[in-house]
C-alpha positions in Angstrom: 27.9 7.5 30.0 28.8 8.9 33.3 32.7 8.6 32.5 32.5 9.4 28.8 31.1 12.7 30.0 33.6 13.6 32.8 36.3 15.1 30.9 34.3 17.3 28.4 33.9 20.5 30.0 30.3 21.3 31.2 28.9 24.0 33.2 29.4 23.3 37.1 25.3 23.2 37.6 25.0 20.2 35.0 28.2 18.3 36.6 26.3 18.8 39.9 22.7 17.3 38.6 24.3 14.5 36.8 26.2 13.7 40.4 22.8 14.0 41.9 21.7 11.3 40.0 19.1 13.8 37.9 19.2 14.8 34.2 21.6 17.6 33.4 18.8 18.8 31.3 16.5 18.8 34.6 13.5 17.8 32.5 11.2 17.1 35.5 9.1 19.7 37.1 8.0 19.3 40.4 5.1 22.0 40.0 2.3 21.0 42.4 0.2 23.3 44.3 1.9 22.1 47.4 5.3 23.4 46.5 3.9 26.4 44.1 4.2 29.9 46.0 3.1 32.7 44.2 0.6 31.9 40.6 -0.2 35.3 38.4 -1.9 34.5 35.2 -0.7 35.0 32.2 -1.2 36.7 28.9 -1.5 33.9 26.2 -1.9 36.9 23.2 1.3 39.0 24.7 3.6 35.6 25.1 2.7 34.3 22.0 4.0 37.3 20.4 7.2 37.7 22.2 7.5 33.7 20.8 7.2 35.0 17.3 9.7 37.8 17.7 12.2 35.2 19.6 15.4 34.3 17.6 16.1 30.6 17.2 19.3 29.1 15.4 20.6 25.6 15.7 24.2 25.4 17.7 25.8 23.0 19.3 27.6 23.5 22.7 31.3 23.4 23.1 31.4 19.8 24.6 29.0 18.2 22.3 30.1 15.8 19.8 30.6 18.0 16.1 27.6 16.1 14.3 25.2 17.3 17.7 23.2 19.8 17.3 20.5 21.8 19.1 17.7 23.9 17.5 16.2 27.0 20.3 17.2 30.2 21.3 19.7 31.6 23.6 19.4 32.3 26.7 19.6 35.6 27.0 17.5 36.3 24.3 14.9 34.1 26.3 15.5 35.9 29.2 14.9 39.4 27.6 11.7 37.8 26.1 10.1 36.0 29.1 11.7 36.9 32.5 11.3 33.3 33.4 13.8 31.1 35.2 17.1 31.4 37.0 19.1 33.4 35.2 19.8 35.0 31.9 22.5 32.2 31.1 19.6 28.8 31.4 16.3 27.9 29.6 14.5 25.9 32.5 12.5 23.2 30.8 9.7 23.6 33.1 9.5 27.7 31.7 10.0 26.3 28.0 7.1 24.0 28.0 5.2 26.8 30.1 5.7 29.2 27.4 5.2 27.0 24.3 1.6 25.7 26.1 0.3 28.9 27.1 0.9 30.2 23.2 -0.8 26.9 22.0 -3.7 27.5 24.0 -3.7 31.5 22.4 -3.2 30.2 18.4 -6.5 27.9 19.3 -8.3 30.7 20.3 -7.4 33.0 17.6 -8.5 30.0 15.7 -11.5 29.3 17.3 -12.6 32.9 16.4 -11.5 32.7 13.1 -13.8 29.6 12.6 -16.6 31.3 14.0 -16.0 34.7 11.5 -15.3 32.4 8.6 -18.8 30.3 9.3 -20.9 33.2 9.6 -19.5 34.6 6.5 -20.4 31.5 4.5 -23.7 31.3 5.9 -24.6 34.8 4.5 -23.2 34.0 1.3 -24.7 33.0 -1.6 -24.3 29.6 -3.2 -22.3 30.8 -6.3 -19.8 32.8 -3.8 -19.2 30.1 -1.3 -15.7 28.4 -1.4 -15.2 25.7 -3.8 -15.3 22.1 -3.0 -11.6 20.9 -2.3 -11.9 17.6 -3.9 -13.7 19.4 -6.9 -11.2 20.6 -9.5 -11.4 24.4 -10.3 -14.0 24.9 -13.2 -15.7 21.4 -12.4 -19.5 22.6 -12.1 -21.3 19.5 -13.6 -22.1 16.2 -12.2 -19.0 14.4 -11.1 -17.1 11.6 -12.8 -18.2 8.5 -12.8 -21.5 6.0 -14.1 -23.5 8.0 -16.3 -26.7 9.8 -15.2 -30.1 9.5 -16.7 
């Protein structure tokens, strides 16, 4: 693969990795506390909304293969969005799966809350207003379907 990929014209950081005998996607992170300098926390609410505005289109780069294609933003536009990484002109894995988990862990706890609003609504409801069962059609208020009752 090696050969089939040395005359297509990639940037000189990828040629370098794939020398190195790594990934020219670098998709391992060596984060350990060992090797970690300075850890702020993070605002799960704040990137998750800077992920929603983020523009994403699919593209191919200029040395793939015309029926490849990629799906993520650009760099700059992550750059502008997140301040992670290198440089405005890379997407470090090791950021993009940073970012994408710490907005996870915010949509579970927007709906975690949203759980708890929506159960202590239906708890001080009334029978006749609580929600419907799903696997009851619409309008279905007898007995269900089946063997007769006596």
């Amino acid at each position: 693969m090696r050969k089939a990929l040395a005359g297509l014209r990639m940037p000189p950081l990828a040629r370098e990795r794939l020398r190195q005998g790594a990934s020219a996607a670098g998709l391992a992170s060596g984060a350990v506390p060992e090797v970690v300098g300075a850890s702020d926390p993070v605002n799960g609410y704040r990137v998750l909304e800077q992920v929603v505005q983020l523009p994403v289109s699919t593209w191919r780069y200029q040395w793939d293969p015309p029926h490849v294609r990629h799906l993520g933003p650009m760099a700059q536009d992550w750059w502008k969005a997140f301040g992670v990484g290198e440089n405005d002109r890379t997407i470090c894995c090791t950021d993009a799966n940073g970012v994408a988990i710490v907005a996870i862990q915010a949509l579970h706890r927007e709906l975690t809350e949203l759980r708890g609003e929506v159960a202590a609504l239906r708890a001080g409801s009334s029978p006749r207003t609580a929600p419907a069962d799903p696997e009851r059609p619409a309008g279905d208020e007898g007995e269900p379907t089946g063997e007769a009752t006596t």
